[in-house]
N, C-alpha and C positions, 0 to 999 in steps of 0.2 A: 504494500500500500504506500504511495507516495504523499510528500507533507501535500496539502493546501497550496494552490499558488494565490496570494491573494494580488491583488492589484491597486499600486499607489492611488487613492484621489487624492487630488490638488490640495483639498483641505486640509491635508495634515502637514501645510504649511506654515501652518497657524501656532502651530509646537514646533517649529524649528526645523523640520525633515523635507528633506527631496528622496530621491532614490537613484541609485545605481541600478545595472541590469549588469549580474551576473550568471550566465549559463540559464539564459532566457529564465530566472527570478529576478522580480523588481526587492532591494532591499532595501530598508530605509537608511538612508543617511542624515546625520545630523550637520547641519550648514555652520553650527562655528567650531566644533571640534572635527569634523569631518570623520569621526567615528560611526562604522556600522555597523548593523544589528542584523538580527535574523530574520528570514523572512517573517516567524511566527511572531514576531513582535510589531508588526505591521498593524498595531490596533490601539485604536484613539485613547483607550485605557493605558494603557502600557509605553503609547509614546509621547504623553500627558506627564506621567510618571518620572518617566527617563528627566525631560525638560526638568522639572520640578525639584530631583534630585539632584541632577550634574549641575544645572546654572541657574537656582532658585532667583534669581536679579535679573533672568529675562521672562519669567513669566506674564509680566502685563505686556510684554513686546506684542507689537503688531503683527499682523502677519506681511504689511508692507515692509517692516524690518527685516523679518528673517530672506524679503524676496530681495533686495539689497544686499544681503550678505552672500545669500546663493549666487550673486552673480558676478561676486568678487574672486 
């Protein structure tokens, strides 16, 4: 039985992530550590979390902010 492939939406911009595509999985990445996660963590729960733990001082960020870093 193979994982779940889930697939990025855009809104999980909003906590900091874009995605990489490794061997046709989208994985989230995080846009100011540039740290990746697995695909199973692909879920608003958990990459709410992530933000929340690693960089408690960007949680009111924008999601216009995180899209400014993504493209730095």
């Amino acid at each position: 039985m193979s994982a779940k492939k889930r697939k990025f939406p855009e809104v999980y911009v909003k906590f900091g992530f874009t995605f990489i595509e490794k061997d046709e999985l989208q994985l989230p990445q995080y846009v100011i550590c540039m740290k990746v996660l697995c695909n199973d963590s692909m879920r608003p729960n958990r990459l709410e979390r992530h933000l929340r733990q690693q960089q408690p001082t960007l949680v009111l960020k924008t999601k216009d902010f995180f899209l400014l870093k993504q493209n730095h």
